[in-house]
FIVO-451271 format. One record per residue (C-alpha): residue in one letter; x, y, z. Coordinates in steps of 0.05 Angstrom, whole numbers, plus 32768, in hexadecimal, padded with zeros to 4 digits. Layout:
# residues N
aXYZ ...
END
This chain:
# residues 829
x81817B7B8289 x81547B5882BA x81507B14829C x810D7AE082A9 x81167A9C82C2 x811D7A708282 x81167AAA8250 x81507A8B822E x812D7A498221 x80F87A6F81EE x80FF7AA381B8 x80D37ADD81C9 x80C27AE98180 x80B37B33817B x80A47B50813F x80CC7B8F8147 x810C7B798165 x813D7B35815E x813E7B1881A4 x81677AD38193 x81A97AD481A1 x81AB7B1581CC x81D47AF68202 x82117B0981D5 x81F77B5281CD x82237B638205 x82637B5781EA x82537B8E81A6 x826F7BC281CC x82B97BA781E0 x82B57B87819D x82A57BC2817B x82C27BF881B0 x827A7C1E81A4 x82507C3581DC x82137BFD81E3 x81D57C188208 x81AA7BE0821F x815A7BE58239 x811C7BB18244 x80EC7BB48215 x80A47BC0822C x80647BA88202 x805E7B8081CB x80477B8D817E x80027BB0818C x7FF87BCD8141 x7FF17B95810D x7FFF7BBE80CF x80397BCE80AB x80317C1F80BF x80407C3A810E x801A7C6D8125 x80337C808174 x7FF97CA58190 x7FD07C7781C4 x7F847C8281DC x7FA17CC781FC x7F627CEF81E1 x7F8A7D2181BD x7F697D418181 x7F847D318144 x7F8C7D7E812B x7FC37D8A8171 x7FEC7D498164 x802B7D548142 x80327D4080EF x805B7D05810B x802B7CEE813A x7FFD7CAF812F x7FBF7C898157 x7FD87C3D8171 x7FB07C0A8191 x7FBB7BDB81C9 x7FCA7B9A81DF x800D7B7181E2 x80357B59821D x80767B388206 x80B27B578235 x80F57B46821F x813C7B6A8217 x81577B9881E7 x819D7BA081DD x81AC7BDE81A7 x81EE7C06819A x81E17C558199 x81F57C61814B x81FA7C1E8123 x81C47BED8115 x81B57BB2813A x81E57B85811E x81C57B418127 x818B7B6280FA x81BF7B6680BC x81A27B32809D x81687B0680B6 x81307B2980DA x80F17B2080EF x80CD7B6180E3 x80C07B56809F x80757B3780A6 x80607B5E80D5 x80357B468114 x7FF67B3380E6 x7FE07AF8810E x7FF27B1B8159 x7FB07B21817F x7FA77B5981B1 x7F747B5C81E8 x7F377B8A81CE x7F3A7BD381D3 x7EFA7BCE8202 x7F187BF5823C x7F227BAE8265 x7F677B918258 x7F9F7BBE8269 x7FC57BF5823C x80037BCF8227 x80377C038206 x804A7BEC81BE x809A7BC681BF x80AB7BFF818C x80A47C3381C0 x80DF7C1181E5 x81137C3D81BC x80F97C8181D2 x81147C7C8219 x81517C598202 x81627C8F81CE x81527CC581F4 x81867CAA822B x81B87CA581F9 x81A47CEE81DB x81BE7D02821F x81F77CD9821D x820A7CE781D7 x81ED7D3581C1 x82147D298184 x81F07CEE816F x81BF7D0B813A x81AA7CCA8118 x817B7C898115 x81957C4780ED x81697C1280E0 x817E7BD680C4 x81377BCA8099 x81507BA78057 x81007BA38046 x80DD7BA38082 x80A67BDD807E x808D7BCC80C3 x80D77BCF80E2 x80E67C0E80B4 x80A57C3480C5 x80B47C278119 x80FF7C458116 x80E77C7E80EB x80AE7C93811E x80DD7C8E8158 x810E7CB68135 x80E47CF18118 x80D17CF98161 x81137D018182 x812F7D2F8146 x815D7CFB8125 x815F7CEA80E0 x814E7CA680CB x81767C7B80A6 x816C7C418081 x81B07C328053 x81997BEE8048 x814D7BF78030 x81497BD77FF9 x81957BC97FE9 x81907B847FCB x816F7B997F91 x81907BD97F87 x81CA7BE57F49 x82157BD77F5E x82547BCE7F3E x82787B8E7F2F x82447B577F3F x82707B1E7F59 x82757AE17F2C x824E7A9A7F41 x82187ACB7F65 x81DF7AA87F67 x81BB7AF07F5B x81A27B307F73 x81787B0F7FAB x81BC7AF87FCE x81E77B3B7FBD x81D97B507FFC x81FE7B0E801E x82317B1D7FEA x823F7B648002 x82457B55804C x827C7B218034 x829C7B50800F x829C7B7B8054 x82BD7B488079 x827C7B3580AA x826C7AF580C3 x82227AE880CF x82057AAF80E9 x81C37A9180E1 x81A97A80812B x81587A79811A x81397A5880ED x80EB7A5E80D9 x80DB7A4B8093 x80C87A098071 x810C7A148047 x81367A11807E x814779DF80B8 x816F79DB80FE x81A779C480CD x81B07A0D80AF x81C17A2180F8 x82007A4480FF x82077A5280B1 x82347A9080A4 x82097AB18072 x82417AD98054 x826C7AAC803F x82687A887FFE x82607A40800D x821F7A598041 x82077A87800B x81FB7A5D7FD9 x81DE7A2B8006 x81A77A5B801A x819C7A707FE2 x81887A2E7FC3 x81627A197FFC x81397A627FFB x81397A7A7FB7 x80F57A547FAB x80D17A7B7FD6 x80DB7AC07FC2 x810B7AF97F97 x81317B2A7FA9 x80F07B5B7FB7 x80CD7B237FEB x81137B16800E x81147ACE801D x81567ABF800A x81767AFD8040 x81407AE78075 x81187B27806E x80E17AFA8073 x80EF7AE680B4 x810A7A9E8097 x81467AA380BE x816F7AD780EF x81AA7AE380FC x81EA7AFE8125 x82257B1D811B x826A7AFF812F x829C7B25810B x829E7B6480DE x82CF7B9780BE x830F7BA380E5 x83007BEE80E1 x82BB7BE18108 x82D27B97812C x83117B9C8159 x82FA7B52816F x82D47B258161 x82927AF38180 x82AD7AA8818C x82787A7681A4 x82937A3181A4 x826979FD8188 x825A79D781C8 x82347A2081E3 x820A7A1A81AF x81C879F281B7 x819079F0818D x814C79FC81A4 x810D79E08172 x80CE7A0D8183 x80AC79E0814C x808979F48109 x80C279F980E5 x80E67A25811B x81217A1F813D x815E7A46815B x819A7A48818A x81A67A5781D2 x81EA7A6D81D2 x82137A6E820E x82587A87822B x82697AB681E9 x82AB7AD381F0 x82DA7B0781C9 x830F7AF481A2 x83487B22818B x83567B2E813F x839D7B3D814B x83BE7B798121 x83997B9380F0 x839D7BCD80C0 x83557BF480C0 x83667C1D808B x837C7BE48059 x833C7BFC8031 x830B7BCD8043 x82D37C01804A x82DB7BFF7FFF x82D17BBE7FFA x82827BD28011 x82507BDB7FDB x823A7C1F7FD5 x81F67C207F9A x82067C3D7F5D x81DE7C747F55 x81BB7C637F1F x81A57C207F06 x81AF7C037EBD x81717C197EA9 x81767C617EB8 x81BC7C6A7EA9 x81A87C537E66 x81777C957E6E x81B47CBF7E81 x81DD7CA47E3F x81A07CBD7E17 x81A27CFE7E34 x81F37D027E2A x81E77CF47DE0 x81FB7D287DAB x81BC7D307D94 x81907D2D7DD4 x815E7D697DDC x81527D637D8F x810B7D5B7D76 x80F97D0F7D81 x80D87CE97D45 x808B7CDF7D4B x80807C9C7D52 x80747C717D1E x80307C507D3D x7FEB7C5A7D3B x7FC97C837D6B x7F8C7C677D82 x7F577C8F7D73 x7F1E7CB27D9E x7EF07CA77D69 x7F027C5B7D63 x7EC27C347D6A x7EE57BF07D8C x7EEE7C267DC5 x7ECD7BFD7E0B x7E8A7C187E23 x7E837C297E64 x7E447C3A7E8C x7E327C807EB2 x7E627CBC7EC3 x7E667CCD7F0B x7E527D157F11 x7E427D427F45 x7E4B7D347F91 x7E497CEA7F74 x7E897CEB7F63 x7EC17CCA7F8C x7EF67CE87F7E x7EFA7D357F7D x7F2E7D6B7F80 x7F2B7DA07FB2 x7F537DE37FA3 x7F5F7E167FDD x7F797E5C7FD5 x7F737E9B7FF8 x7F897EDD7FFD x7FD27EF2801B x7FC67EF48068 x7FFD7F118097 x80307EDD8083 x80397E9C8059 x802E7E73809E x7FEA7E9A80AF x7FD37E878067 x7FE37E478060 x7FC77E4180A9 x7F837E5B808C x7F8B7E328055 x7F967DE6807E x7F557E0380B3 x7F367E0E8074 x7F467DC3805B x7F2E7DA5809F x7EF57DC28099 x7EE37DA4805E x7EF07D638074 x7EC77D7380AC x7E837D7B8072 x7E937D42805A x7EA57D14809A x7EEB7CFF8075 x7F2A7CEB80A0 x7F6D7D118080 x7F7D7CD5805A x7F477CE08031 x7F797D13800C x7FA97CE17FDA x7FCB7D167FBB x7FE07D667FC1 x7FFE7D9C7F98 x80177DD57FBA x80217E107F93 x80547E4D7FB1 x805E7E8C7FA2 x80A57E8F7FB9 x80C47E4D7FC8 x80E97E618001 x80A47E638025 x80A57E148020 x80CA7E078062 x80917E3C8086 x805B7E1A8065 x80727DCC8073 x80657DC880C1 x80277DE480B3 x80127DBF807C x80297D8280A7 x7FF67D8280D4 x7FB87D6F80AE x7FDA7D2480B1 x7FE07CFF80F7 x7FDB7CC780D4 x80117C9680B0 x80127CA0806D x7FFE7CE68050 x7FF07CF9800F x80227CFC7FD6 x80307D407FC8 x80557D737F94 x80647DB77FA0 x80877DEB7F70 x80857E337F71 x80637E677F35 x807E7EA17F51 x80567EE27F43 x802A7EB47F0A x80047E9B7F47 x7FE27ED77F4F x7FCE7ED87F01 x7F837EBC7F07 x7F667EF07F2B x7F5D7F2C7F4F x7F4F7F137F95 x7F837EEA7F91 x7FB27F0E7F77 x7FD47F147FB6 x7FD97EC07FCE x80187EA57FE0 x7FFE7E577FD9 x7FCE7E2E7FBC x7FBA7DE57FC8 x7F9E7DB67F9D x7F7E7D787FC6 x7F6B7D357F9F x7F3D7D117FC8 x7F177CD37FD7 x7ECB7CDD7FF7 x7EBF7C967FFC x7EF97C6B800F x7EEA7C2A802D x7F207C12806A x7F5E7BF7805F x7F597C068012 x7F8E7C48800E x7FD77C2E800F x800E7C558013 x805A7C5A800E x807C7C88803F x80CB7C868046 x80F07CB88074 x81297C958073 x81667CA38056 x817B7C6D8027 x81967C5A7FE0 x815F7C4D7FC0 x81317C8D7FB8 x812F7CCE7FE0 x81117CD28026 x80CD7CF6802D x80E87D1D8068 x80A27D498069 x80577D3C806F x804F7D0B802C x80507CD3801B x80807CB17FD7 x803F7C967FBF x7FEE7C8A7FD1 x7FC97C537FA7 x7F7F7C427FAC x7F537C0A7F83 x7F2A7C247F4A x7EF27BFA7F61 x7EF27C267FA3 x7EDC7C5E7F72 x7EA07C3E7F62 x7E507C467F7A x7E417C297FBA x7E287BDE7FBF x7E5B7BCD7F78 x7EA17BD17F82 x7EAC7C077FB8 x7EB17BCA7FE6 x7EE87BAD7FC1 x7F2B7BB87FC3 x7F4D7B8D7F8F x7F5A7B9A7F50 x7F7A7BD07F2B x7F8F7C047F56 x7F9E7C527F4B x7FE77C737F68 x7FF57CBC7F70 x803D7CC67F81 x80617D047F97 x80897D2D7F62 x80D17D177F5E x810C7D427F61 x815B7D297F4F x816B7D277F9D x81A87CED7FAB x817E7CB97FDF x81BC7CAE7FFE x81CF7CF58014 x81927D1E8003 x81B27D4F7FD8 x81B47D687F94 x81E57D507F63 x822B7D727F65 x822F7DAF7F31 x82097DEB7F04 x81BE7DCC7EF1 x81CD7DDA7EB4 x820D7DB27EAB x81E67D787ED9 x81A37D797EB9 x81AA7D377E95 x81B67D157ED4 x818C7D3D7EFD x814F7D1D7ED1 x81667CDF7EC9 x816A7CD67F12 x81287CF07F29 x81087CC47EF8 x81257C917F11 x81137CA17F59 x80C27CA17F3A x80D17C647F17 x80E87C3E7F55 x80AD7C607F7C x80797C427F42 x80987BFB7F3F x80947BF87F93 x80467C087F89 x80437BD17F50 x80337C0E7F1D x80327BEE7ED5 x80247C217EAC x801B7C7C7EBB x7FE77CA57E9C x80117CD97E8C x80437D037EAD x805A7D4E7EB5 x80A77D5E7EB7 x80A97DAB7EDC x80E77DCE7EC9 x80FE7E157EF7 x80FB7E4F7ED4 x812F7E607E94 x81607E9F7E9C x81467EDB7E82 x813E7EF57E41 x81377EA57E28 x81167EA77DEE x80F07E567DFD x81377E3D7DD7 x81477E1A7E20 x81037E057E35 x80F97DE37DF4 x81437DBB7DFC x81247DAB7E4A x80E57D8C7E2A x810E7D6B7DF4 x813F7D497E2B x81017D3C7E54 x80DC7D137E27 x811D7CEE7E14 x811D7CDF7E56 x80DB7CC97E59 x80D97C977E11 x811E7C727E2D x80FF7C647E70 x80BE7C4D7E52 x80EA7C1B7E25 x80DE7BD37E3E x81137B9D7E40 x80F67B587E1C x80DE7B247E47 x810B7AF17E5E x80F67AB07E33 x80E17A6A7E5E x81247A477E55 x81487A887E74 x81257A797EBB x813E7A547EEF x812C7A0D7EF4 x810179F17F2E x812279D27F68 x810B798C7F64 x811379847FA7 x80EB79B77FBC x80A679B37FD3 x806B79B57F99 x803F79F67F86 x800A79E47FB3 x803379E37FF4 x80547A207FDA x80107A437FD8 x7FEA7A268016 x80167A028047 x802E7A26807B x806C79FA807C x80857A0D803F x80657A4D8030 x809F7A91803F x805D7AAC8072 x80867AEB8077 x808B7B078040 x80597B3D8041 x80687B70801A x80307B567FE3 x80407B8C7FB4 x807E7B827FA9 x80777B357FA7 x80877B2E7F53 x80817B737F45 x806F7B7F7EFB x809E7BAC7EC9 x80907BF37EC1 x807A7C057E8E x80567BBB7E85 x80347BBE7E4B x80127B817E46 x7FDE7B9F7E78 x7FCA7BCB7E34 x7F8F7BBB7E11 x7FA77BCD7DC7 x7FF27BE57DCB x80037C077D8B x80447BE57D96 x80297BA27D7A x80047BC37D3B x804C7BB87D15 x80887B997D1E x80AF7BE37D1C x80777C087D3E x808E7C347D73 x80797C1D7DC3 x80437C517DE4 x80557C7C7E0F x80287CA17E40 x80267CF47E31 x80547D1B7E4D x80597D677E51 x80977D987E77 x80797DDB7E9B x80AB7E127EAD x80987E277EEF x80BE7E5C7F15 x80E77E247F56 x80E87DEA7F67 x80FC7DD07FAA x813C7DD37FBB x81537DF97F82 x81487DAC7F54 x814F7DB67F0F x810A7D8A7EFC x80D17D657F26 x80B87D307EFE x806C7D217F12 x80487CEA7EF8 x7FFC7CF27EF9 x7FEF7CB37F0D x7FFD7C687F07 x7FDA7C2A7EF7 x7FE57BED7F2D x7FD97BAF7F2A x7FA87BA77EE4 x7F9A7B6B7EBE x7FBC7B637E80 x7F957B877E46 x7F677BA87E6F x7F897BF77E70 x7F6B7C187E2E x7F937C517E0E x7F6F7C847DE1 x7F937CC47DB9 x7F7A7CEC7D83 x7F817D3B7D6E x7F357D5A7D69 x7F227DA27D55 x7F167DD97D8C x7EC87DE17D94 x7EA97E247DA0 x7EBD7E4F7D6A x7F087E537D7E x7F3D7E637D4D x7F2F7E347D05 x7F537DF97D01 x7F6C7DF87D3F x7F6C7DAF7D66 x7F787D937DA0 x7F9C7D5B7DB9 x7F7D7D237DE7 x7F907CE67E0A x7F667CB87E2E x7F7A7C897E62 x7F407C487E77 x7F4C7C1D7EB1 x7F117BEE7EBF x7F087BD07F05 x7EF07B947EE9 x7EE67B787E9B x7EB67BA77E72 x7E837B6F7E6C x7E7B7B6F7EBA x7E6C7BC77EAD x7E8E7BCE7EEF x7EB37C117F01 x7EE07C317EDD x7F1A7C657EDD x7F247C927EA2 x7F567CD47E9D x7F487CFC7E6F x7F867D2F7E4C x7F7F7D637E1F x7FBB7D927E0D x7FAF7DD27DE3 x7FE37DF37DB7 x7FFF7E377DC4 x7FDB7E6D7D9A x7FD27EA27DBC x7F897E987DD4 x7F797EC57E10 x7F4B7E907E26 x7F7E7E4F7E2E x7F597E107E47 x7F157E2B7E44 x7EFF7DFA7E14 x7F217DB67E2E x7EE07DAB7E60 x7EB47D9C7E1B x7EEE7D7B7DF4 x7EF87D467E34 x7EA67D407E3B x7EA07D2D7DF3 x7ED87CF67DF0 x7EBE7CD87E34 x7E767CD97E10 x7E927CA27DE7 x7E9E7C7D7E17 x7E5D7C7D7E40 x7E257CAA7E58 x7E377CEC7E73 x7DFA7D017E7B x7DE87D4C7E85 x7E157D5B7EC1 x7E397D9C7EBE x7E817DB17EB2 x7EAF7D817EC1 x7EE27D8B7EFE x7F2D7D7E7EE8 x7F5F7D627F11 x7F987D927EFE x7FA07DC87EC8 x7FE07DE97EB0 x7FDA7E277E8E x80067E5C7E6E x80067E987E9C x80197ECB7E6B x7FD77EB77E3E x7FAF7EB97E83 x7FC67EFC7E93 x7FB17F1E7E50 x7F6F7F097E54 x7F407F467E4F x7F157F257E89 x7F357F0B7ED3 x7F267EC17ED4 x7F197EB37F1E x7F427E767F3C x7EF57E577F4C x7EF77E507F01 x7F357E397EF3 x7F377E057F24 x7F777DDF7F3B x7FA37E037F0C x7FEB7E087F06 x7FFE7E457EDB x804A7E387EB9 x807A7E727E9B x80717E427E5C x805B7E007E4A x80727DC67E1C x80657D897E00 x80947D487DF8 x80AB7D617DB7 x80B97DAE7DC9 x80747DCF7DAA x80617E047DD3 x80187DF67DFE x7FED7E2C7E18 x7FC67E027E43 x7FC67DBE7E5A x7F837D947E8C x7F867D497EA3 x7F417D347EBA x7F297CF87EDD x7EE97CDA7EE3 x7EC37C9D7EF7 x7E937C6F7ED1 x7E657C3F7EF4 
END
């Protein structure tokens, strides 16, 4: 390492990497006995945002780059050194860092062509991984030490996808996940973390400090011990929980390094005596140490396999809440019919309903669904090839970037296409942040619609947004392995919100972007985040836990995006053995919505007197809010900052839960379709329509009712519909607003399933506002018995049908058979 001349007198602050203290970096690998691989960093933070994208102004059209390749911009020109061992994390980033904000306030010369091309400091790792690739072949991984640091997280994870190593990320979001025996005294979940590394046997010290909380006198604090702990934690638990970070540094409050650790990992360990310490005050709060003349020190005999790497927390898989799912599941009487509950629907017909204004119809609308199938080419990868030229294309019409597309279902044939189609698939994104997607296979009921396409081996189902304003579309997107939820390891994204105002006409709220917002996440199947597999044993004998763990992976999904409430939800089940006479199917839907009620229970509010009381000595609500000084200016994950419960049902504008003291709490629809695979052989996806983020309390309207079939269908028969109503702003202000719009039909045998829902939707939105004449209306997704399809006297071509997904057999929550299920969503202005 080529050092400057008085580069130790200043801390170089980058946002990607700790720099303080890295004169001790050196002595890791004798401490250790691990390989250390050491290279200058060039650049500095050139991309503001939380996401990476790699690709610089190199011209390349977007439709040749690879699904992991992104656009960056210029500018930066910090140059400092980066010390990093080949196959552990950095390990003064264990707790402390300062990633976690993000460069917001860096300023980069202007991409006019004048100021030179600076590379970006997170390109620094390629050539220093790809020496150790050489060095190492074996080495097949990526660790990052990201606790919750999207903009560190996001860097590793597009360095690593391009070298062919798998990211991991064991400590993303570990302070707030479940584990067993909490010690006693903790001060809480926001310091388990410090608790856990003491546990280990590590010894971190704080050597920066940059937060109004903490001065030059926390210097040299050993966050993992008890007394340094709970000294922290007093001094930083005012400004922020366990989600914002302050109290483990994520924030950028404090950093630190690592002395000592395990004996297993630590043959020695760091001494520096106190009179090679000096501390350095940068002002604004800021100060840290130059440390000088660090030396080893031996641990003398010790026995590594004493079982101290049991003393390190591994997550429990699931949390309380969802193993209180599984013990509902495990019950004696689980998969029998559920009791209807005891409150009052509220009905379509009720005339308190809120008026809204016009219905967006027509190439007015904002968001639309595009559905692309086509006859069986060659192979699977020539089809689906046809089908994503086919996609661009349409973009092209209507000038639209990829991220237009929020959401995708994939339909197979044959799921052991999926690996054929993925690559391909991949490469309408170049951007971070695809869509959320789910994918199941139908088998030969794909090919049930029609005639020419009775041969297709995939369909896709796009939703999309025409008129997106910038910066509105946020997404979630972990590759990593972790603990928390499974890794998106293909082209999609966990989750995709957007504000309901940005569905509205142009000049009201399309400029907007607060508010409400709508989230599409990607269907969830029972993989274990840590390893990516399935649950040990038969499905059958794991099915409980299989769906108690993949709803907890949506859950955790939903309360990351701030999702308060869903609109309803589909649980897809693989087909039953043969000659089943619907006896299993109807247990699945039973267990399913069992699954379903327990999540949605809520836990009571904790009352005033159970929360913490202020520090008196700390400074007053107004510096907390605007003075720099005292304000934790890191912590910018804003949606996770006090994330609300799901479900939160105060965000409901007339709960049937408060209509009586033992009425029964709503719960959003939710039906179980037995489709033919799932990936990976899962024994259920759970896919939740979509969520509501970030609404006011009592603004989300719920409407239910059971109205006749119109058009002369079978007497008596009804249908069932659920409404959904999420306002962008109060009704008085008539601003935009979001309604879906179900309507499940019973099984009977109709050749015609569905064919009616169109008219049945149109008249309950009519009550709401003015529909005007526009023509049929365009549903989101259909599910549809394929056996009812298929005796139809008439071919009904997929042009009709629209985004349809056709099921061996369909349920609802309490086991009745369905013949045809249609979620619509539309747009009032």
């Amino acid at each position: 390492m080529a050092t400057e001349a008085g580069e130790d007198e200043h801390d170089l602050n980058s946002f990607m990497y700790q720099t303080v203290g890295h004169q001790v970096v050196p002595l890791y690998a004798e401490a250790t006995g691990i390989p250390l691989y050491r290279r200058a960093i060039a650049g500095g933070a050139t991309q503001p945002g939380k996401e990476y994208s790699h690709y610089r102004r190199s011209g390349e059209p977007p439709e040749r780059r690879s699904p992991s390749g992104f656009t960056s911009r210029s500018g930066g020109d910090a140059r400092h050194a980066l010390g990093q061992h080949d196959d552990l994390q950095e390990p003064g980033d264990v707790a402390g860092s300062p990633q976690h904000a993000g460069p917001e306030e860096h300023r980069h010369p202007a991409d006019d062509g004048t100021a030179p091309e600076e590379p970006d400091e997170t390109e620094s790792m390629v050539p220093l991984l790809q020496a150790i690739q050489k060095a190492h072949p074996e080495a097949n991984a990526l660790c990052a030490g990201a606790i919750l640091s999207t903009y560190q997280r996001t860097r590793v994870e597009s360095v690593a996808t391009r070298l062919g190593l798998t990211p991991l990320a064991y400590l993303w979001k570990f302070p707030v996940l479940p584990g067993p025996g909490q010690s006693t005294g903790s001060p809480g979940s926001d310091a388990q973390l410090l608790d856990d590394m003491a546990a280990a046997g590590m010894e971190a010290r704080i050597i920066k400090v940059a937060s109004g909380g903490l001065d030059d006198s926390f210097l040299w604090t050993n966050v993992a011990s008890a007394a340094g702990k709970e000294r922290l934690a007093r001094a930083m638990r005012r400004f922020g929980t366990a989600e914002t970070g302050a109290v483990i540094g994520e924030g950028g409050e404090f950093e630190t390094l690592v002395l000592d650790g395990p004996p297993s990992l630590f043959q020695k360990r760091i001494v520096v005596a106190e009179e090679d310490r000096r501390v350095i005050s940068e002002g604004g709060g800021s100060a840290w140490l130059r440390l000088q003349n660090a030396r080893l020190e031996n641990k003398g005999a010790t026995n590594t396999t004493d079982g101290m790497e049991c003393r390190v927390r591994v997550p429990d898989l699931l949390d309380p809440k969802f193993n209180g799912v599984l013990g509902a599941l495990s019950c004696p009487d689980a998969g029998e019919p559920l009791p209807d509950p005891q409150s009052r629907p509220l009905d379509v017909e009720d005339g308190n309903s809120v008026k809204l204004g016009s219905l967006q119809s027509g190439v007015n609308r904002k968001l639309q669904t595009w559905c692309f199938v086509v006859g069986r080419s060659a192979s699977i990868e020539a089809e689906t090839q046809t089908i994503v030229e086919l996609i661009r294309e349409r973009l092209r019409q209507h000038c639209l970037p990829s991220s237009a597309i929020l959401s995708a279902t994939v339909v197979l044939r044959r799921m052991a296409d999926f690996p054929a189609i993925n690559n391909i698939y991949g490469t309408l994104f170049t951007e971070p942040n695809p869509a959320s997607r789910v994918t199941i296979s139908c088998g030969e009921s794909l090919s049930a619609a029609a005639a020419a396409a009775a041969d297709t081996g995939i369909a896709v189902y796009l939703n999309v947004h025409t008129a997106l304003p910038p910066g509105q579309r946020h997404g979630l997107h972990v590759q990593s392995r972790s603990y928390w939820a499974p890794a998106n390891i293909g082209p999609y994204s966990q989750a995709i919100s957007v504000p309901v105002a940005s569905l509205g006409s142009a000049g009201s709220d399309a400029s907007s972007a607060s508010g409400p917002r709508l989230v599409s996440v990607a269907g969830q199947i029972p993989l274990v985040p840590a390893t990516m597999a399935l649950p040990p044993g038969a499905p059958e004998d794991t099915l409980p836990l299989q769906l108690a763990l993949s709803l907890q992976h949506l859950w955790r999904i939903g309360a990351e995006m701030g999702v308060q409430w869903w609109t309803s939800a589909v649980a897809y089940f693989p087909k039953c053995a043969a000659g089943d006479d619907g006896g299993r199917m109807v247990r699945k839907a039973r267990l399913a919505s069992q699954a379903w009620r327990t999540a949605h229970q809520s836990k009571p509010s904790p009352s005033p007197g159970d929360e913490e009381d202020e520090d008196e000595g700390g400074p007053d609500l107004w510096d907390r809010r605007y003075n720099a000084q005292y304000m934790a200016f890191a912590t910018g994950e804003e949606e996770n900052k006090g994330a609300p419960p799901l479900p939160d049902r105060a965000v409901l504008a007339s709960s049937p839960a408060v209509l009586s003291p033992t009425a029964t709490a709503a719960v959003p629809p939710l039906f179980v379709a037995e489709v033919d695979e799932l990936p990976r052989g899962a024994g259920v996806e759970w896919h939740a329509h979509l969520g509501v983020a970030h609404a006011r309390e009592r603004s989300v309207v719920l409407r239910e009712a059971r109205l006749p079939a119109p058009g002369g269908e079978e007497e008596g028969r009804e249908v069932a519909v659920w409404q959904v109503i999420v306002p962008a702003a109060t009704a008085e202000e008539r601003r935009t607003s979001f309604v879906q719009t179900v309507v499940a039909e019973p099984y009977s045998g109709s050749a015609r399933p569905g064919s009616s829902h169109a008219r049945v939707a149109r008249a309950a939105l009519s009550q709401l506002g003015d529909v005007g004449l526009a023509g049929e209306l365009a549903a989101a997704v259909r599910y549809m018995d394929a056996e009812l399809l298929k005796a139809g006297a008439e071919k009904v071509g997929m042009e009709e049908l629209g985004p349809v997904v056709l099921c061996r057999s369909l349920w609802d929550a309490k086991g009745t058979r369905l013949a045809a299920v249609t979620v619509y969503h539309s747009v009032f202005c």
